[in-house]
C-alpha positions as CSV (number, residue, x, y, z in Angstrom):
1,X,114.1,124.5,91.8
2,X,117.6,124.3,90.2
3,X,117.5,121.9,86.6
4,X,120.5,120.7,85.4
5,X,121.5,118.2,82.4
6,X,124.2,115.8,83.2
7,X,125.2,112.7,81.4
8,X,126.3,109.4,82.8
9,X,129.8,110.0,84.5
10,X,128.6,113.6,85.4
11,X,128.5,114.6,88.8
12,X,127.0,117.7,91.1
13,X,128.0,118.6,94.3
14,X,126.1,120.2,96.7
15,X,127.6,122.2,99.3
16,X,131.3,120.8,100.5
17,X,130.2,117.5,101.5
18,X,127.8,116.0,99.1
19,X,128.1,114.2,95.4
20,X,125.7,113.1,93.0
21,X,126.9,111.0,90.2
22,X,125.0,109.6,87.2
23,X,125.8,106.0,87.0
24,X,123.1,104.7,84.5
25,X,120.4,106.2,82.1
26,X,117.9,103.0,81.3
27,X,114.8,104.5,79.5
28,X,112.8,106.7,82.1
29,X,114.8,105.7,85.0
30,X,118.1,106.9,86.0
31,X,120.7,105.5,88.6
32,X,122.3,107.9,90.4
33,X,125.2,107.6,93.3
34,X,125.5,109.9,96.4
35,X,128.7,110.3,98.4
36,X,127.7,112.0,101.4
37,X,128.9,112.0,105.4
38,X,127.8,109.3,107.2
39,X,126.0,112.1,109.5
40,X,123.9,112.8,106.6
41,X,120.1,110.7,105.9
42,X,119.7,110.4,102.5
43,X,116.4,109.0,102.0
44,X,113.9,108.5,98.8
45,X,111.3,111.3,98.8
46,X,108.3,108.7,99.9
47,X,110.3,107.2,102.5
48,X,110.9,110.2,104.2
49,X,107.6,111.3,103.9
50,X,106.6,108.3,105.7
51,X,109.0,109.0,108.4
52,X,107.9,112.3,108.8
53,X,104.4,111.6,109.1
54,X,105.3,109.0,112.1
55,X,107.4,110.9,113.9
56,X,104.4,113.5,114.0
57,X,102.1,110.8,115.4
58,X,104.4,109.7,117.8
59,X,104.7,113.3,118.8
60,X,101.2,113.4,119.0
61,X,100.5,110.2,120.9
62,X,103.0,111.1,123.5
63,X,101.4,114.7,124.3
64,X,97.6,112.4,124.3
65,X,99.5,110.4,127.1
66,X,100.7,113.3,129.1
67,X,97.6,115.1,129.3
68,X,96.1,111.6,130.6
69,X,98.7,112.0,133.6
């Protein structure tokens, strides 16, 4: 894992495409923008997780049904 320090107005990029901005440091929480292509998901970590865990029971339901045919 890469660790950086940034402050507020700091930026990274990451490859070509992709920004991340420090907008706001509030006690333990920080606010961050992303400029990214629209062809991009950008997704918190637990959301995607969720979606990742869906798309593999949907995967799974749909080779149940196929074996049923």
């Amino acid at each position: 894992m890469l660790v950086l320090t940034r402050k507020v107005g700091e930026s990274i990029t990451i490859g070509d495409q992709i920004e991340v901005t420090i907008i706001e440091i509030k006690g333990d929480q920080v606010k961050i923008g992303i400029e990214a292509p629209k062809a991009v998901d950008i997704h918190r970590k637990e959301i995607y997780v969720t979606i990742q865990e869906e798309n593999q029971r949907a995967a799974e339901n749909a080779n149940n049904f196929n074996k049923i045919l």
